[in-house]
N, C-alpha and C positions, 0 to 999 in steps of 0.2 A: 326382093319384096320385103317392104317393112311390117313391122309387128302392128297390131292394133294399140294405140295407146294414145294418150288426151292430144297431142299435138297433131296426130295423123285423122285429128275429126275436120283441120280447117280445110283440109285437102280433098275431104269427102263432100264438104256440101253441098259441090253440084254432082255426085256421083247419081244419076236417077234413081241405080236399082234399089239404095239404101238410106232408111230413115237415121239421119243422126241426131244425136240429142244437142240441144243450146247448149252454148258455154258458160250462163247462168245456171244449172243444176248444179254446177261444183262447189257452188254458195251455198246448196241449200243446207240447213241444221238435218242433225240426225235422229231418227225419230221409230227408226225399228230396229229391233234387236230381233236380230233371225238365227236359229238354232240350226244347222247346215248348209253345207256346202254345194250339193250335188242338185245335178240339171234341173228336176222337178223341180223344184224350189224355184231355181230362176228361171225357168219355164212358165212357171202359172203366177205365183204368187206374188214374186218380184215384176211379171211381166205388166201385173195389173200396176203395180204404184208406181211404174217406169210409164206408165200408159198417162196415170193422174200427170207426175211431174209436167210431161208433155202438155199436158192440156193447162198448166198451171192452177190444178187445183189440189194437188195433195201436197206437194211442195217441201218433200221429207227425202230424207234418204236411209241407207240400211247398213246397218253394222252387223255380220254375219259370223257367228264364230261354229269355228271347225274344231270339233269334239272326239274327230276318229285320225288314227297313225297313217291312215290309208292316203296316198297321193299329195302333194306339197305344196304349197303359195306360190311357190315363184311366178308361177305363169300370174296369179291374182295381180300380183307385185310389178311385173314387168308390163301389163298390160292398165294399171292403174285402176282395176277391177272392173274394166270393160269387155264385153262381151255381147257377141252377134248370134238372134235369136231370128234361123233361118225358118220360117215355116211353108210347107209345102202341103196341097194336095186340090182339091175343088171345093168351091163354095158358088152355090146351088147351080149344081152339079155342073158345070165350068171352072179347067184348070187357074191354079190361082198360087201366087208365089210371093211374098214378104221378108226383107232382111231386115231387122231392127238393130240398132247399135245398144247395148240396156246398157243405162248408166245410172239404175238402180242402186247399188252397191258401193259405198263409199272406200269400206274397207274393211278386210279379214283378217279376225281374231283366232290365233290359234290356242283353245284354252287350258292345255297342258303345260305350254311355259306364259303364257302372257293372261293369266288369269285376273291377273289387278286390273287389267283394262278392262275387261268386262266389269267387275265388281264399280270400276270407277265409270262406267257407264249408267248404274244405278243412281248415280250422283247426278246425274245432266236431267233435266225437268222437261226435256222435248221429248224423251223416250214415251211414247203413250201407248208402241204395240210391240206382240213379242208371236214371231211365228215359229212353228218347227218341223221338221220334218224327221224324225228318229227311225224308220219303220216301224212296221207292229212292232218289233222287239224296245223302243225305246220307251215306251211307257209302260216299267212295271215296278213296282214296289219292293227294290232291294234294299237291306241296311244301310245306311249312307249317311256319312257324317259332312255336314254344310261349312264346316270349317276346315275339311279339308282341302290341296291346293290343285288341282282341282276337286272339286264333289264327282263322283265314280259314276253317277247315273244322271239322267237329263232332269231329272224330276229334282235328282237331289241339287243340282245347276242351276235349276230355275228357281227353288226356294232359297237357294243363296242369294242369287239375287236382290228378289223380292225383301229379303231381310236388313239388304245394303237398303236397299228402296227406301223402305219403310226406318230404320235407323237413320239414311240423310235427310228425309221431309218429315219427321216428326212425326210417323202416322197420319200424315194428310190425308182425306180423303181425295183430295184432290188429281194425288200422283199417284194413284189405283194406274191401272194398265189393262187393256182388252187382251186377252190371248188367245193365240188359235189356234191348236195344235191340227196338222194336214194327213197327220197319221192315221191309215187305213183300218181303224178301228171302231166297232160301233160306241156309241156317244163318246168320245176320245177328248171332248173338253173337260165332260164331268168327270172321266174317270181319272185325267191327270190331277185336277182340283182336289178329288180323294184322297190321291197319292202325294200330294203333297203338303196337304194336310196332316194325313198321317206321319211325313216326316216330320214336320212340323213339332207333333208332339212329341215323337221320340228322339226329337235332337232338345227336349226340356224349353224350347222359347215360350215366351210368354203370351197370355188370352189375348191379351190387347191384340198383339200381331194377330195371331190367330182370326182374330174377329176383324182386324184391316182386310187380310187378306179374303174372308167371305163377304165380308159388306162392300167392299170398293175398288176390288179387282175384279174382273170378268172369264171365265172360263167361259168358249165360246163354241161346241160342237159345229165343225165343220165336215165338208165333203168335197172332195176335188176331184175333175175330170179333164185329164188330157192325155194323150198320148207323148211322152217327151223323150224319144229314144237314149236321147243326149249327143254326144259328141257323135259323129259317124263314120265308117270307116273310111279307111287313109284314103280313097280315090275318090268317092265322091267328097272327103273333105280338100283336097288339094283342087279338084273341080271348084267347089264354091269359093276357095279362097284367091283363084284365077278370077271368077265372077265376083267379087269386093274390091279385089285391089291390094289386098293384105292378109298376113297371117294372125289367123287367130286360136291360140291353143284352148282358148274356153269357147268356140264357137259352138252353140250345141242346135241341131234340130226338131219341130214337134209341128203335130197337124195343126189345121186351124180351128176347129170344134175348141173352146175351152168354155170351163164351169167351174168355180167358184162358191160353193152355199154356205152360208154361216150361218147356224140359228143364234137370232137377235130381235130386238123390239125397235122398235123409231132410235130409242137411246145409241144401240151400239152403233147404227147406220152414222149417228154424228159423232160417234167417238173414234171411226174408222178413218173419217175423214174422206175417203175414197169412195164411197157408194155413189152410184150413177155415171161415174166413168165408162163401161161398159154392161151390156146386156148379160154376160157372162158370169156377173161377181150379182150375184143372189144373198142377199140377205132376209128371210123369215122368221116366223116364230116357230115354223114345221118344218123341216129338213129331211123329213124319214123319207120320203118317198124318192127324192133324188140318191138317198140314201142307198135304198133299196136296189134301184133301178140298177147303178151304176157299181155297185158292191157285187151284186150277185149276177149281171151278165158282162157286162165288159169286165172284171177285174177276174170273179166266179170261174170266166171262160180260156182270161189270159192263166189264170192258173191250172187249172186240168189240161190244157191245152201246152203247158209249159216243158214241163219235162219229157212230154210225146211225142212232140216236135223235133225236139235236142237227138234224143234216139232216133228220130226217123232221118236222120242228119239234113233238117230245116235251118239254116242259123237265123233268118230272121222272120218275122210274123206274116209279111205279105208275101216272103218265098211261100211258107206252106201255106199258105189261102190259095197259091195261086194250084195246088195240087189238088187234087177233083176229090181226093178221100179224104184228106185231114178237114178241104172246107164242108163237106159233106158231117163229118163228126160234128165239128163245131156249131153248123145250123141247126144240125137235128140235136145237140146238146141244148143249147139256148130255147130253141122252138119247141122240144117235148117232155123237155125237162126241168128247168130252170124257171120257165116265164109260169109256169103253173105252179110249180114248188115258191115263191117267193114267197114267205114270211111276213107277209103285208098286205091289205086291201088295194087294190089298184085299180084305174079307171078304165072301162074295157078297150080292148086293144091298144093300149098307149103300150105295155111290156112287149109286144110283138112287133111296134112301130120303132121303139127303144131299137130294138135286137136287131131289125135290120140297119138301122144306123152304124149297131157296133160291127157288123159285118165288111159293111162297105169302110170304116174307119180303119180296120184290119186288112183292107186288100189295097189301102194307100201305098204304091209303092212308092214311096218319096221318102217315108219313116222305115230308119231301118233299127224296126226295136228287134233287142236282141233278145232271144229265148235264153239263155244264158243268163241275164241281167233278170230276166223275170223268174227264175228259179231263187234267187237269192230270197232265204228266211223261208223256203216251200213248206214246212211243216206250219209253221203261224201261218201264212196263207190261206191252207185248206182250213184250219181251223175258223177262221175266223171270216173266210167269205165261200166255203164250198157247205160246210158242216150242217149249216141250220138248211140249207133248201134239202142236201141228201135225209134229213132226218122228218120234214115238214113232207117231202113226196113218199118215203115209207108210213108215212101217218096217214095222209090223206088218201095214198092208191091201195096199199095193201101188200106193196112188193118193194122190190128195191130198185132204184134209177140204173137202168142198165150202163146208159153213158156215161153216168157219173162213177161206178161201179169200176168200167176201164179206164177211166183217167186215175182213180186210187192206185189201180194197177201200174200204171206207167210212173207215178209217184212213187211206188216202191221200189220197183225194179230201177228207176233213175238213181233210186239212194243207194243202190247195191256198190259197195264200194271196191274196188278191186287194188286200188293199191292205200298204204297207209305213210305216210311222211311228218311225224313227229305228230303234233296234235291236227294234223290237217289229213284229210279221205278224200279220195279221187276215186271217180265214176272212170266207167271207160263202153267208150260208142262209136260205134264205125271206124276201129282203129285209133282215138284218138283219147287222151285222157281228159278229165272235166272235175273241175275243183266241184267238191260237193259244200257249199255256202249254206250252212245249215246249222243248229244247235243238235239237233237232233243225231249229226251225222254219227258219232261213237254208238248211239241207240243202236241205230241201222246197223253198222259193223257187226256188234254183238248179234243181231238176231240173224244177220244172213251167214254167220255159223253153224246155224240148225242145219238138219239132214234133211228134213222135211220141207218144202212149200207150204203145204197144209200144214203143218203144225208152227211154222213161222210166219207165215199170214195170220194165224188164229193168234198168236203173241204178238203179232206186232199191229191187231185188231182192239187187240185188249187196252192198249194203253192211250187212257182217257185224257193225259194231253194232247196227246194230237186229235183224239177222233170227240173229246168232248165227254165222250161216256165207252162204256164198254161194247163194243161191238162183236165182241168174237162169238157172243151168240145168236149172230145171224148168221144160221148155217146158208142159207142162199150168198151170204156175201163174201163167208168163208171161202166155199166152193168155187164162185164166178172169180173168183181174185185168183186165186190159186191158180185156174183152167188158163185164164190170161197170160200169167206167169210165166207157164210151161211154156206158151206158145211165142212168148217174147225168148225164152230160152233155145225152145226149136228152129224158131221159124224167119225170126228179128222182126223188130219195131215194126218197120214199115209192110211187112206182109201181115202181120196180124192184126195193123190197123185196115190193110183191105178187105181183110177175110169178115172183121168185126162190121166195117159198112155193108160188106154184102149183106151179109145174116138182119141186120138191121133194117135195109130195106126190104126183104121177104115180109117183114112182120108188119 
């Protein structure tokens, strides 16, 4: 069986089960600069302007550069940056199945040794959009110097850029660029625009730029919603590649639910190019509410739910739904917790209509997202989509979220680290060890030195990066965290998640 790659499209056209793209897209100019590599990305964002090409109305393609040591081009390379976006699961509510060929992606920059190409990307006049996807952690304002080969942070990457930009077109207003960072952060356009500005200054460039860059580029707060497991494991991926016809090492799969929202005006909609391709890609001048929605129950739930799982030895998201006490936690987390704690005005019942969407989108078994993939960066996580509902429902009820109370719990104890391997901490669960993917991890090590539970829950309550502010003097939460502790100590993961459902339904 052959690889996927441009020649093996003429052999596909009459394959039924899959859409290939025309052999006019290889024409087209290149018109987005995208900042990673991984599935989401080509899952949502790419899938939309893989969508327009089709339709022949965006007519652009994507230059992608890869910023992290992690995994290598070859396959991009050998496969001529194609790649099969399998999706699976019901639409309205009848099984439903799609393989698309995306030939989105012209081609992958790797920007530690090929960083000219990018900067000489700056020079080409078709570039008009620039996506990212960093995680929480990529947007944050470290020292960073833009002339160096490459700039150390994404922030500092993308004002290099802009500098080439603005140095080859004279300050045009013309060659401004819409951006739109997809990072899971609340307003994530404004606050890269901050960040970059403040580089800005402290690398000494000049007003003029300065003022290019506020008056005629776009920072564009977005929010994305899809489930995109990615790649999936070896059996069912050697199943779909019997069902195509071909091997594809960047095949990746995701539901079919996808959303899109970009807060913009008429203006951005036609600098996007791409609006109205599908119902999915939303552009407003309010985005908080899809914001809210999909921040705080589907992402909220994927996180407290994350490292519970892993302990309870769940590996994927529809395995544990399909167990009558983790989907039990997770309803009654979203339904008595969450949908009333949100941080936002909302229209009555639409957060409880939301919720059971995310539920049945979690018991797809076709996505095989991995709990593992969804711990990566768990401390920015809670902070930044569990934090403000656990602190909005001790405000508004009086007490502390009890669900939310044990998912902190299983957060902890997930971080407990049992062995140490140079600068890297391994977890260890149901006999097996688990890389702990985290800034945080050395924190954790230090504190689960202490003697105490109570007195290492109380220190590791205290510190207000992770929790936002200081919480160790919530004796209620000190106490409840602690008791949990014990009982993941005693009694392991999965009996103390039965014991906690039981007690939950009594009340």
């Amino acid at each position: 069986m052959n690889y996927l790659f441009r020649e093996k499209l003429r052999q596909l056209r009459n394959h039924p089960g899959v859409i290939v793209p025309p052999d006019t897209v290889f024409q087209l100019p290149e018109k987005v600069l995208q900042f990673g590599t991984g599935a989401f990305l080509r899952g949502l964002s790419d899938f939309f302007i893989d969508k327009a090409n089709r339709q022949g109305v965006f007519n652009g393609r994507i230059v992608v550069v890869k910023s992290t040591s992690k995994g290598d081009l070859k396959a991009f390379e050998r496969q001529n940056n194609l790649y099969t976006l399998c999706t699976r699961g019901t639409v309205d509510g009848k099984p439903a199945a799609e393989n698309i060929i995306s030939s989105a992606i012209s081609r992958v920059i790797y920007a530690k040794t090929q960083w000219s190409l990018v900067l000489d990307l700056a020079r080409n006049p078709a570039i008009s959009i620039v996506i990212s996807n960093t995680t929480e952690t990529g947007i944050q304002l470290v020292q960073d110097d833009i002339y160096q080969w490459p700039p150390v942070s994404f922030p500092g990457k993308l004002l290099a850029f802009l500098y080439a930009r603005y140095v080859a077109f004279s300050g045009s207003p013309e060659r401004g660029v819409v951006i739109i960072p997809t990072e899971l952060i609340t307003d994530n356009g404004r606050k890269l625009e901050a960040i970059v500005l403040e580089l800005a200054h402290r690398n000494g460039l000049e007003g003029a730029f300065i003022d290019w860059i506020e008056q005629h580029n776009h920072f564009c707060n977005s929010l994305v919603d899809r489930i995109v497991p990615g790649k999936p494991e070896e059996t069912t991926h050697k199943l779909l590649e019997e069902e195509l016809g071909y091997q594809d090492e960047l095949l990746i799969t995701a539901e079919h639910y996808h959303l899109w929202a970009i807060e913009g005006d008429e203006t951005i909609r036609q600098k996007i190019g791409f609006y109205g391709i599908d119902a999915g890609l939303v552009i407003e001048p309010d985005i908080e509410l899809y914001r809210e929605l999909k921040l705080r129950l589907l992402n909220g739930a994927h996180t407290l739910g994350s490292g519970l799982a892993h302990l309870c030895g769940f590996k994927t998201v529809a395995e544990a739904m399909s167990n009558a006490d983790f989907a039990a936690f997770i309803t009654d987390l979203m339904l008595t917790e969450i949908v009333p704690a949100i941080p936002y005005p909302l229209p009555d019942g639409l957060a409880v209509t939301f919720s059971m969407q995310v539920i049945e989108r979690f018991k797809n078994l076709h996505i095989q997202h991995q709990w593992l993939n969804i711990t990566q960066n768990y401390s920015a996580k809670i902070l930044a989509r569990v934090v403000p509902v656990f602190s909005n429902f001790e405000k508004t009820r009086g007490t502390i979220p009890e669900h939310i109370a044990f998912g902190y719990a299983a957060y902890i104890w997930y971080m407990k680290p049992a062995r140490k391997d140079g600068d890297q901490f391994y977890g260890q669960s149901n006999g097996e060890y688990y890389l702990i993917n985290d800034e945080k991890a050395a924190f954790f090590h230090q504190k689960w030195q202490m003697g105490s539970l109570y007195d290492m829950v109380k220190s590791i309550l205290k510190e207000s990066s992770i929790w936002g502010k200081d919480l160790s003097k919530t004796e209620p939460l000190v106490s409840t965290i602690a008791a949990h502790l014990q009982s993941f100590k005693q009694n392991g993961a999965a009996a103390t998640l039965k014991m906690f459902v039981a007690k939950a339904e009594l009340v």
